[in-house]
C-alpha positions as CSV (number, residue, x, y, z in Angstrom):
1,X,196.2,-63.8,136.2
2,X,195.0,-67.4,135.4
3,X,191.4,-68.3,136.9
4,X,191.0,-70.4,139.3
5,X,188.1,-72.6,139.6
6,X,186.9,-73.4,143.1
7,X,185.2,-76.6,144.1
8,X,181.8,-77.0,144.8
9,X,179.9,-79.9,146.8
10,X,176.4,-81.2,147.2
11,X,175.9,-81.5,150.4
12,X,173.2,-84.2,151.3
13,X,170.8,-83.9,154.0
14,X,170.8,-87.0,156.2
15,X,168.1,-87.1,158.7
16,X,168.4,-89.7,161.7
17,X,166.0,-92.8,161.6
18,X,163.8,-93.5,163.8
19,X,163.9,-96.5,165.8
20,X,162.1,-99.6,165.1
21,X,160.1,-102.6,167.3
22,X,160.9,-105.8,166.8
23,X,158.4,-108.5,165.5
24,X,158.0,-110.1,169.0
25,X,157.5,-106.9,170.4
26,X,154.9,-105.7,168.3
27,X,153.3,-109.4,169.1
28,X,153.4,-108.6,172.8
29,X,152.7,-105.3,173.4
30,X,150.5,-102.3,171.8
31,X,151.4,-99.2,171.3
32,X,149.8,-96.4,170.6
33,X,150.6,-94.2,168.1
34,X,151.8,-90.5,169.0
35,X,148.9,-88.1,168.7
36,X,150.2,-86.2,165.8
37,X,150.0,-82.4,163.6
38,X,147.2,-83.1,160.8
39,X,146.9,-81.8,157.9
40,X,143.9,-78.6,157.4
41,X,141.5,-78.4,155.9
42,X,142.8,-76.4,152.9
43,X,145.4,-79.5,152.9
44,X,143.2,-81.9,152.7
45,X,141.3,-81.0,149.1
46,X,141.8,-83.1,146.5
47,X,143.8,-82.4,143.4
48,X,142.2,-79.7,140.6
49,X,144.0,-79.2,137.9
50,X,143.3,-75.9,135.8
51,X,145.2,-74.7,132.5
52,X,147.8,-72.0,133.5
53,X,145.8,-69.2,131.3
54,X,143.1,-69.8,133.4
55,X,144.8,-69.6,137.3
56,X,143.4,-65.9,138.4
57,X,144.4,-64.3,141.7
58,X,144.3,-65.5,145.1
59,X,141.8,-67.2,147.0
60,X,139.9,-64.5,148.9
61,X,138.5,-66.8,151.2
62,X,142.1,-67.8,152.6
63,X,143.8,-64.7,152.4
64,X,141.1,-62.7,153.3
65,X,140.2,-58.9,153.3
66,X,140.5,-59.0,157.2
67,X,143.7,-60.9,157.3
68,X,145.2,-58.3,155.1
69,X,143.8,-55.2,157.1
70,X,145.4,-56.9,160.4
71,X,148.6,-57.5,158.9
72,X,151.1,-54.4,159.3
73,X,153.4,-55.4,156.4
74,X,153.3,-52.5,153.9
75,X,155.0,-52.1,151.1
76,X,158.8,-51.6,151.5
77,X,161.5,-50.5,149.7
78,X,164.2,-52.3,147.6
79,X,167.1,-49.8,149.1
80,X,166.1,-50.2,152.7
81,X,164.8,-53.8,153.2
82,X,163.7,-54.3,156.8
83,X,166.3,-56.2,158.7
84,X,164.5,-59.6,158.2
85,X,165.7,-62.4,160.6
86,X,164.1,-66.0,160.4
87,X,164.3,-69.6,159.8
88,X,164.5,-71.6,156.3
89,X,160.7,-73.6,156.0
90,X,162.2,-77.2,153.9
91,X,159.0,-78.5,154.2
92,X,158.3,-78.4,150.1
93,X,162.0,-78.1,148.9
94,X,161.8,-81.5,146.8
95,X,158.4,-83.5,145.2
96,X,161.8,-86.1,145.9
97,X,162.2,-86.2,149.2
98,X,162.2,-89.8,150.6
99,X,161.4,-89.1,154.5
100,X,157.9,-89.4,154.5
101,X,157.6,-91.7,157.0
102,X,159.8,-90.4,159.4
103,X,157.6,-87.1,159.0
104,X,154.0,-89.1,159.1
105,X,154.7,-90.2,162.3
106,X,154.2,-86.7,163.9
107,X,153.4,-84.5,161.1
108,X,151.4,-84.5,158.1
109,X,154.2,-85.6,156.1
110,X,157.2,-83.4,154.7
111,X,155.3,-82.0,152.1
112,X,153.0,-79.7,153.9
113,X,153.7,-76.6,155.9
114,X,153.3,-76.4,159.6
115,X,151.5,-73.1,160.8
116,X,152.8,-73.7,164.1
117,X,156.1,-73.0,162.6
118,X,155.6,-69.5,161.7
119,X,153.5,-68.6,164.9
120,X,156.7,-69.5,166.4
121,X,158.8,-67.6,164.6
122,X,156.6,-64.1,165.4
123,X,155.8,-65.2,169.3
124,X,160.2,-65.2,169.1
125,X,160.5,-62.1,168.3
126,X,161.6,-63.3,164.5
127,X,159.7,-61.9,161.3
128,X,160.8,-63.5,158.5
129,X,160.6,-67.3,156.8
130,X,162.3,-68.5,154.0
131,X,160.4,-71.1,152.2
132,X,162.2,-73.2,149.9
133,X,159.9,-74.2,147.2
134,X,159.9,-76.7,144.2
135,X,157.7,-76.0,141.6
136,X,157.3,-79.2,140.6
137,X,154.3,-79.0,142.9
138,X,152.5,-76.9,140.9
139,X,152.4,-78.9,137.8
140,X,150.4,-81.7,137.0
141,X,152.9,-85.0,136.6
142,X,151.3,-85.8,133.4
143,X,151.1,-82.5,131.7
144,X,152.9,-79.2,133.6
145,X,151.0,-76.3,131.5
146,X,148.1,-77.9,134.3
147,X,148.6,-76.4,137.5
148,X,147.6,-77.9,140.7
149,X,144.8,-75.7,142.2
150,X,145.0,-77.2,146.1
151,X,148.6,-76.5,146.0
152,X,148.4,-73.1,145.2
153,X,145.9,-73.0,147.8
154,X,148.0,-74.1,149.9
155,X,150.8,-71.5,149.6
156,X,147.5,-69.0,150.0
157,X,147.4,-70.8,153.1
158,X,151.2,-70.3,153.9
159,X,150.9,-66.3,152.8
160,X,147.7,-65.9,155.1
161,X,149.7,-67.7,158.2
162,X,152.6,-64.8,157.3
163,X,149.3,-61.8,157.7
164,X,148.4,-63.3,160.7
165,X,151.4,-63.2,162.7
166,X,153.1,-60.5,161.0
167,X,156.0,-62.7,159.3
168,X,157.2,-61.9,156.0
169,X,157.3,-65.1,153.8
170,X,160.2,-65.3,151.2
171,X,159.6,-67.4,148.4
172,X,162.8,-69.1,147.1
173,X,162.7,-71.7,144.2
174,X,164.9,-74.7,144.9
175,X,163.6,-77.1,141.5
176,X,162.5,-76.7,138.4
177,X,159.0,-77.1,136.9
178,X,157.9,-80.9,136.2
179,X,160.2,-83.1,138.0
180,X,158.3,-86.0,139.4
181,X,159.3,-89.6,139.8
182,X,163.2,-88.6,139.4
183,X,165.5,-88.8,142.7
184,X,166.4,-86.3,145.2
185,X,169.8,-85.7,143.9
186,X,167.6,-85.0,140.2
187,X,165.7,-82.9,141.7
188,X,167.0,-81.4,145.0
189,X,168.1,-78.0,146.2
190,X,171.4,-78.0,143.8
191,X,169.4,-79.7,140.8
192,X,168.5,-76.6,138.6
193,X,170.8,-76.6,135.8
194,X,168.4,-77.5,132.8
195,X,166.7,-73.8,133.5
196,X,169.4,-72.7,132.0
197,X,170.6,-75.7,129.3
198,X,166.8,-76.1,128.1
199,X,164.9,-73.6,126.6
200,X,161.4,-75.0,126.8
201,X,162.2,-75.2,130.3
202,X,163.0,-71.6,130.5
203,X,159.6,-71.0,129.1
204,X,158.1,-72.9,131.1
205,X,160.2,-71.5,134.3
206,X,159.3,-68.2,133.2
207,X,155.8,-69.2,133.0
208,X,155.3,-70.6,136.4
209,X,157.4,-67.2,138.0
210,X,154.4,-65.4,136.2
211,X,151.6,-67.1,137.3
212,X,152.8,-66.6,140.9
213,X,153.2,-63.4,140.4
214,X,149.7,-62.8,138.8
215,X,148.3,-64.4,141.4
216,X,149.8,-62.2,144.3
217,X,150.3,-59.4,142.7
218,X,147.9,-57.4,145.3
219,X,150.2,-58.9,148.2
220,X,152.1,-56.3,149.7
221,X,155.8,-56.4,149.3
222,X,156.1,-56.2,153.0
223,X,154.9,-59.8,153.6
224,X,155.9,-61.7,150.4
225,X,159.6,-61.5,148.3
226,X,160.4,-63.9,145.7
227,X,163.7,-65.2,145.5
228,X,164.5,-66.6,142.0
229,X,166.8,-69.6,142.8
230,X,168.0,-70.7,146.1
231,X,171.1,-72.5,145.0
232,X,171.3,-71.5,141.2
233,X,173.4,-74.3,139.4
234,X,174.5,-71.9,136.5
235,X,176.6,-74.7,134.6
236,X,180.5,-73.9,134.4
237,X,179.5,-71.1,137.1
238,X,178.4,-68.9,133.6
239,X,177.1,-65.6,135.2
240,X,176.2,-64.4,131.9
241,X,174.2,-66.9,131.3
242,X,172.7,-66.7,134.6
243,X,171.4,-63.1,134.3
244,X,170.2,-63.6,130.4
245,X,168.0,-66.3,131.4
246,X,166.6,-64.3,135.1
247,X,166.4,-61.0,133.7
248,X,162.8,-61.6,131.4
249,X,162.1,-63.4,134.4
250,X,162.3,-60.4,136.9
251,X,160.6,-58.4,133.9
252,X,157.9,-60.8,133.6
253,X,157.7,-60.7,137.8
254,X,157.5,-56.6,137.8
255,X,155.2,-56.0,134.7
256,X,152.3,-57.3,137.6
257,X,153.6,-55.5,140.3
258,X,156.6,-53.5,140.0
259,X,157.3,-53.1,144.0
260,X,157.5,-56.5,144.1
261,X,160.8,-57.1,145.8
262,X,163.0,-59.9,144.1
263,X,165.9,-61.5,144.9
264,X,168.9,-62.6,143.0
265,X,170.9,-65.2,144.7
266,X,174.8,-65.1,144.1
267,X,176.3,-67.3,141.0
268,X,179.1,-69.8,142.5
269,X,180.2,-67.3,144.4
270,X,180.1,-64.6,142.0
271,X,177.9,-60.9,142.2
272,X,175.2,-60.7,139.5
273,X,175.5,-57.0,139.0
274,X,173.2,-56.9,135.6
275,X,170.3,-58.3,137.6
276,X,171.1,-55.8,140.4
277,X,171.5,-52.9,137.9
278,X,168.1,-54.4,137.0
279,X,166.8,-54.0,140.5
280,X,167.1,-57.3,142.1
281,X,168.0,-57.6,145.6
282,X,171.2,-59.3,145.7
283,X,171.1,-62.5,148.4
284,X,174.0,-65.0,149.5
285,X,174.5,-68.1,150.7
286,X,177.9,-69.5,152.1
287,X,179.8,-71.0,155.3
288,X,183.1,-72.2,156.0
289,X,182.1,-75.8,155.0
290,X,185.4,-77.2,155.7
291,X,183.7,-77.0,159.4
292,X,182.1,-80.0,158.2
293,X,184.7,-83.2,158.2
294,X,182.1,-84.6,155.7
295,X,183.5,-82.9,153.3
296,X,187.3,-83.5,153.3
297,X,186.2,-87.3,154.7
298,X,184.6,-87.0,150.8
299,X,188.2,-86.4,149.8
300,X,189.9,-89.2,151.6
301,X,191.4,-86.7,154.5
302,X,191.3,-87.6,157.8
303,X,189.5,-84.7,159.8
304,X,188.3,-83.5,163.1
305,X,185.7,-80.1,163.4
306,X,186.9,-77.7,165.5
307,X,186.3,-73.7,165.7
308,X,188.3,-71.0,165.8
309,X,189.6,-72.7,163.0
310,X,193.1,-71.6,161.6
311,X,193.2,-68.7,158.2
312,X,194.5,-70.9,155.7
313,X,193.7,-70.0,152.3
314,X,193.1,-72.1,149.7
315,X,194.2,-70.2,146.4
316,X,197.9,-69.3,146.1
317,X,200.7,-68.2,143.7
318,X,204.4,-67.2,144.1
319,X,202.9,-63.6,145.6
320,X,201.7,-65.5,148.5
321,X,204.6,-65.9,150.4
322,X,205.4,-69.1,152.4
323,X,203.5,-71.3,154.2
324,X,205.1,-71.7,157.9
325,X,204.2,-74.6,160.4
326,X,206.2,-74.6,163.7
327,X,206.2,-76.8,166.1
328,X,206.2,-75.7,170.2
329,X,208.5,-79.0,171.1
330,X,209.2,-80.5,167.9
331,X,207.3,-83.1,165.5
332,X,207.8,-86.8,165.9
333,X,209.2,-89.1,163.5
334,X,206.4,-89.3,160.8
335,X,205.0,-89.0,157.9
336,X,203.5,-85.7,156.0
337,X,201.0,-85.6,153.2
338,X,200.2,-82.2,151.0
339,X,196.5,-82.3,149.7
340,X,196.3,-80.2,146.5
341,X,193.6,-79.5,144.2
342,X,193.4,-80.9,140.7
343,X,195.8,-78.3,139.7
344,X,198.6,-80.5,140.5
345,X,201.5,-79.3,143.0
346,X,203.7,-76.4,142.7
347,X,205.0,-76.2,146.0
348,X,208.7,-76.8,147.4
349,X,207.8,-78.4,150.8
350,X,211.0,-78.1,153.3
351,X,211.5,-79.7,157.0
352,X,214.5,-77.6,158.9
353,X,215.7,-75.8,155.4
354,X,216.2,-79.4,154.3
355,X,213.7,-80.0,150.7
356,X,211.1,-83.1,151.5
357,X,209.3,-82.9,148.7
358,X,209.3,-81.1,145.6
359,X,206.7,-80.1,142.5
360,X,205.3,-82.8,140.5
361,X,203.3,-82.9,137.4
362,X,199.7,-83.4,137.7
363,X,199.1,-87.7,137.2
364,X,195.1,-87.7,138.6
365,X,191.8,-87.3,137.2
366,X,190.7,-87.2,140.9
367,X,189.9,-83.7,142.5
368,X,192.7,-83.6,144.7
369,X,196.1,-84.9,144.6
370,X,198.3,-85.9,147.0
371,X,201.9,-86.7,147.5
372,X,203.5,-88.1,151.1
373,X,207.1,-87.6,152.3
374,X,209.3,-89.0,155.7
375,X,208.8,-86.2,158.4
376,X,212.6,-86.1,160.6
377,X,212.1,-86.9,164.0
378,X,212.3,-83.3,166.1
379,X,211.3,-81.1,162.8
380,X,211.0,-77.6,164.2
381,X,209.8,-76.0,161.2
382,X,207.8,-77.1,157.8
383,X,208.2,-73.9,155.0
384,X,206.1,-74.6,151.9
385,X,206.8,-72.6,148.9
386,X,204.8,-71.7,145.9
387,X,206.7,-71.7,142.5
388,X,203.7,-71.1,140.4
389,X,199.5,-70.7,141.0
390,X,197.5,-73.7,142.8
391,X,195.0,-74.8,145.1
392,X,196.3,-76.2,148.5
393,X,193.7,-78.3,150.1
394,X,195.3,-79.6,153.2
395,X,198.1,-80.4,155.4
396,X,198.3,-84.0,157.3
397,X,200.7,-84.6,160.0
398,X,200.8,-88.6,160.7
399,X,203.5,-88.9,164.3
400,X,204.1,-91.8,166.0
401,X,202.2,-92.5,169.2
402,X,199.8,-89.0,168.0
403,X,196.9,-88.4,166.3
404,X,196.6,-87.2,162.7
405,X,197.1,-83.8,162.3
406,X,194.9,-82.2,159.5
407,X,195.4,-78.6,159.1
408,X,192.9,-77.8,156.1
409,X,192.1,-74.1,154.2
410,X,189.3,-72.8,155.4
411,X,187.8,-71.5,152.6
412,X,187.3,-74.9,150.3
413,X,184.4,-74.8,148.4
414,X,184.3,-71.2,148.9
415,X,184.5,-67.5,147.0
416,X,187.4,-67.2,145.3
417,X,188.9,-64.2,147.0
418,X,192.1,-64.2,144.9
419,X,195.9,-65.0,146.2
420,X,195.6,-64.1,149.8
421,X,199.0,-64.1,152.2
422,X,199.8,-67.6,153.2
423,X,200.2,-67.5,157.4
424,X,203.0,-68.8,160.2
425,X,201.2,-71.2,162.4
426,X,202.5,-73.0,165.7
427,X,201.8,-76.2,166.8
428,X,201.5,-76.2,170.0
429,X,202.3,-79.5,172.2
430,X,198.2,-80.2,172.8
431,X,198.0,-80.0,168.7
432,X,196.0,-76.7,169.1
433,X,197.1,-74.0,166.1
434,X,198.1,-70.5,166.8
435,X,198.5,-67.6,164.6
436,X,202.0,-66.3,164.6
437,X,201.9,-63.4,162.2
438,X,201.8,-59.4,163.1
439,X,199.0,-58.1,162.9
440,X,197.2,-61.7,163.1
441,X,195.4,-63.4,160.4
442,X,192.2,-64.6,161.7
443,X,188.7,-65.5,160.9
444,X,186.1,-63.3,162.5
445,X,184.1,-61.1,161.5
446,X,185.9,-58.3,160.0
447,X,187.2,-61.1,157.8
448,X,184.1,-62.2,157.0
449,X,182.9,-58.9,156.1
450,X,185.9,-58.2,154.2
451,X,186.6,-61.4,152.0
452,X,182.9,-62.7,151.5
453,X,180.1,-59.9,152.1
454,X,181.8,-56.5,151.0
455,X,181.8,-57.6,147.0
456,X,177.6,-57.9,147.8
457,X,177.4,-54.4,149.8
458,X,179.2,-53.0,147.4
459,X,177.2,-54.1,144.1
460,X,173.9,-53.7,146.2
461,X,174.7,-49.9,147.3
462,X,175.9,-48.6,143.6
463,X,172.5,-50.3,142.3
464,X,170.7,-48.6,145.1
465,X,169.0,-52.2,146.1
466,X,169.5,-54.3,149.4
467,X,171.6,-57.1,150.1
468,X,170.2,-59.9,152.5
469,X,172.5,-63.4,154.0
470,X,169.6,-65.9,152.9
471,X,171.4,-68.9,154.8
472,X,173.7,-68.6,157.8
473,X,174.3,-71.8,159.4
474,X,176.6,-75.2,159.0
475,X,175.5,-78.7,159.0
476,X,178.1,-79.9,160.9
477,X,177.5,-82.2,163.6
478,X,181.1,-82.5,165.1
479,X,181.2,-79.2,167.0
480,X,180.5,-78.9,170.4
481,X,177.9,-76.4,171.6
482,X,180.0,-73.9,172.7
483,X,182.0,-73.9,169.3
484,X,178.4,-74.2,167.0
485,X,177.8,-70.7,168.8
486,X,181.0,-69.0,168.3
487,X,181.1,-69.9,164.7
488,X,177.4,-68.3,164.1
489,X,178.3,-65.8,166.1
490,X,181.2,-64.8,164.0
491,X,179.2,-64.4,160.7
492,X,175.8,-63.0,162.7
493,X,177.9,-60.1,164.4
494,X,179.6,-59.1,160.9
495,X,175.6,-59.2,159.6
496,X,173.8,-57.2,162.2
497,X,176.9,-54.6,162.4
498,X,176.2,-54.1,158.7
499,X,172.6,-54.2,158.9
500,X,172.5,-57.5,156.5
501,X,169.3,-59.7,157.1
502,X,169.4,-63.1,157.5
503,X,167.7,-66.7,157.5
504,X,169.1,-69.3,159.8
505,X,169.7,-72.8,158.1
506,X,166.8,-75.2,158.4
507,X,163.7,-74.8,161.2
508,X,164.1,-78.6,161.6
509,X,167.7,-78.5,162.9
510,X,166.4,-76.6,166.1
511,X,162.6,-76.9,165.8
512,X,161.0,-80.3,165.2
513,X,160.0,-83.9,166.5
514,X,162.5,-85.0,169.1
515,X,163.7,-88.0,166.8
516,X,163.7,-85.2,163.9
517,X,166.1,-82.7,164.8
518,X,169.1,-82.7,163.2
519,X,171.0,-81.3,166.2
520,X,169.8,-84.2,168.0
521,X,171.4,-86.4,165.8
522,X,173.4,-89.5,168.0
523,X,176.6,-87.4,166.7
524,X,175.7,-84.5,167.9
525,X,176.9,-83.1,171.1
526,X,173.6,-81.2,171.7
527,X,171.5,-82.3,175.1
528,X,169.3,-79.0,176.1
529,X,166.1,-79.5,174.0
530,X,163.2,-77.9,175.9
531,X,159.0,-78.8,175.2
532,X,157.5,-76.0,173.3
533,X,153.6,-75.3,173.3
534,X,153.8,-77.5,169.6
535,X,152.4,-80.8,169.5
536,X,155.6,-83.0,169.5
537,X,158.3,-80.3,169.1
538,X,161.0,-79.9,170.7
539,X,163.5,-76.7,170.5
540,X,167.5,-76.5,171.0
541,X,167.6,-73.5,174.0
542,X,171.6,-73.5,172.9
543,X,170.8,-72.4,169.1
544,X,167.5,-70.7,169.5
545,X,168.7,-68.7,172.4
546,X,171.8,-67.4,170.3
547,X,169.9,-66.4,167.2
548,X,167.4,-64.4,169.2
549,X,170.5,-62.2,170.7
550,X,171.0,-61.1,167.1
551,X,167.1,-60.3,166.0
């Protein structure tokens, strides 16, 4: 069977502005400023630079003896993780990020962690927090075999905050060493792939993992995990090359502490069994993105987010069957347009039996194709069949007097899961979409466990390691409450039947600054944010309230 490649998008984090005074304004009034979250005192040291040969263990006097003795967090074991259940910690995902003035206002800034944020995790009933972590933080600009004393403090400071509320901290690597001065999009989440093009970089990689390492290496495995990569940008998704260059990393991890649990994120979708087999923890981190009408607005398709969204799936071959639309009362006079990927088109497309439009050779160098044809006024039925492999994007329906119709696969930009069964779907008159076939193709969670987390349990239970979701959660801003929860709800039931672990998407979509939270956002449907006993926070009841049902 031919490969097919999925796509892959960087999603960009957007955070809302907040609002300015005008000139007359600040002429005529004064206002005070907000009081605001400083920075500690650990926080507040100046810069020290040491050779990495000469970085030792942790500062005692941070994580002390008597923070250690009060925190229950023993070791645990690799086959039986606790079920951990948190919230991602951004706050030092990029030495890039360009927000620091929306953060100042409030915070100390978006470079330094918020100890409020982890009490609130343990006085919810949550124990775990992801902390995505560049390590360009550690180096010094000018010469990254110096590492940054006061920020290693600091993450002493972050691992003491975890022993005092009993929260486990996961440590997941989101850039590579020495990246200062580039961009965001150089240097964000997504931005790793010269770990694995470079090799001074992989030394040098390999020789930050160590020193972190070193220097916890007495830190039970109860309250700190290492995750290798958060978003691991293996170029051309090679998984080989993914575990050759992780594997003397996880070596170099273990030979200071060989209970040290590590985690081994998936690779574009695919299982990293040799790092498994090796005795990584096996994490994973996906979501129906095409939730998000960013992402097919990227594409130039018109889109609306909705949930329960329609099974359509992307990949397809002759095996597949045919694609059915019908319509309730019959489709207006319009025009349809067939979204493929760069594959080109393969597909007979039919109206009533009668051919519309037919395969054409691939003329693009864009990601997706398209080709448009007259839809016949009253059209009952659209049949779409596959005369050879492909990637179907989406469906648009354009009627007179209606709104565009957009019926997209629901698994773009996600695992390749092979040729599934193309569906029968009705229209219905409203322009809702309904499930025709027997038994019922839908998304839920026995889907969910089926298509995307079964390959993970599987790999993770023949290795005799565990297997952990290390982001649930979409950035869409479209739904409506109610539909935000049932789409969470689908992927944290399939989790917590299957006793899978699991970090919600960032604190700061539910937990932050009024002006700050992303499900605050002005295209955001969200309007129950309560006052919590943090200076200036303010928390979304609707989300917070739904991930504490599943803790």
């Amino acid at each position: 069977m031919k490969k097919i490649t999925a796509f892959f998008l960087t999603l960009c984090l957007v955070l809302p502005m907040t609002s300015c005074t005008t000139s007359s304004e600040s002429t005529t009034a004064s206002v005070e400023p907000a009081p605001r979250i400083e920075k500690t005192a650990v926080q507040s040291k100046a810069e020290e630079y040491q050779p990495i040969e000469k970085i030792g263990g942790f500062n005692q006097d941070i994580i002390t003896p008597e923070l250690l003795s009060f925190c229950t967090l023993g070791e645990v074991d690799k086959a039986a993780l606790p079920y951990w259940n948190g919230y991602i910690l951004e706050n030092k995902i990029s030495v890039n990020f360009e927000s620091e003035n929306w953060w100042n206002e409030y915070t100390p800034g978006p470079y330094y962690f918020v100890e409020d944020e982890v009490k609130y995790l343990a006085e919810n009933g949550f124990n775990c927090a992801r902390v995505l972590y560049s390590l360009s933080f550690l180096g010094n600009p000018s010469n990254p075999n110096e590492i940054n004393v006061s920020q290693l403090e600091q993450l002493d400071e972050l691992i003491a905050w975890g022993a005092k509320y009993n929260v486990h901290i996961m440590l997941s690597i989101t850039g590579a060493p020495n990246s200062w001065n580039t961009s965001w999009e150089e240097e964000g989440v997504q931005s790793n792939d010269i770990i694995f093009t470079d090799g001074e970089m992989q030394a040098l990689f390999t020789a930050y993992w160590d020193l972190l390492a070193k220097r916890y290496a007495e830190i039970p495995s109860g309250l700190l995990s290492f995750e290798l990569l958060a978003e691991p940008a293996i170029p051309d998704g090679d998984l080989q090359q993914y575990c050759d260059v992780l594997s003397p990393v996880s070596q170099s991890i273990w030979s200071h502490n060989p209970n040290r649990i590590i985690i081994a994120n998936d690779a574009w979708k695919q299982v990293p069994e040799q790092l498994a087999a090796l005795g990584c923890c096996l994490s994973y981190h996906s979501h129906i993105y095409t939730l998000d009408k960013r992402n097919l607005e990227d594409l130039g398709i018109p889109y609306e987010s909705v949930w329960p969204m329609q099974y359509l799936p992307m990949n397809y071959s002759p095996d597949s069957g045919m694609l059915v639309l019908e319509s309730e009362n019959g489709l207006k006079k319009g025009t349809i347009t067939v979204y493929y990927g760069y594959v080109g088109t393969t597909m007979n497309v039919s109206a009533d039996g009668q051919k519309l439009l037919s395969p054409e050779p691939y003329q693009s160098e864009e990601m997706v194709y398209k080709t448009s044809g007259t839809l016949p006024e009253g059209t009952k039925q659209l049949t779409f069949t596959p005369l050879d492999w492909g990637n179907l994007v989406a469906v648009s329906i354009e009627q007179e007097g209606e709104q565009v119709l957009t019926i997209p696969t629901h698994n773009l930009y996600g695992p390749d899961n092979g040729f599934e069964p193309f569906p029968t779907i009705m229209i219905h008159g409203d322009g809702t979409l309904e499930n025709m076939d027997q038994p019922p193709h839908l998304l839920d969670s026995a889907y969910i466990v089926k298509m995307q987390l079964q390959p993970y349990i599987d790999c993770a239970k023949r290795n005799n390691v565990s297997f952990i979701m290390t982001e649930v959660g979409t950035d869409t801003l479209e739904l409506s409450p109610t539909e935000y929860v049932e789409y969470h709800e689908m992927w944290l039931d399939a989790l917590r039947e299957n006793h899978i672990g699991w970090m919600y998407n960032c604190v700061h979509n539910v937990l932050a600054p009024e002006k700050l939270l992303w499900l605050n956002d002005e295209n955001s449907d969200f309007a129950e944010f309560s006052e919590t006993d943090i200076l200036n926070y303010q928390v979304n009841d609707v989300v917070m309230d739904m991930l504490k049902r599943y803790q």
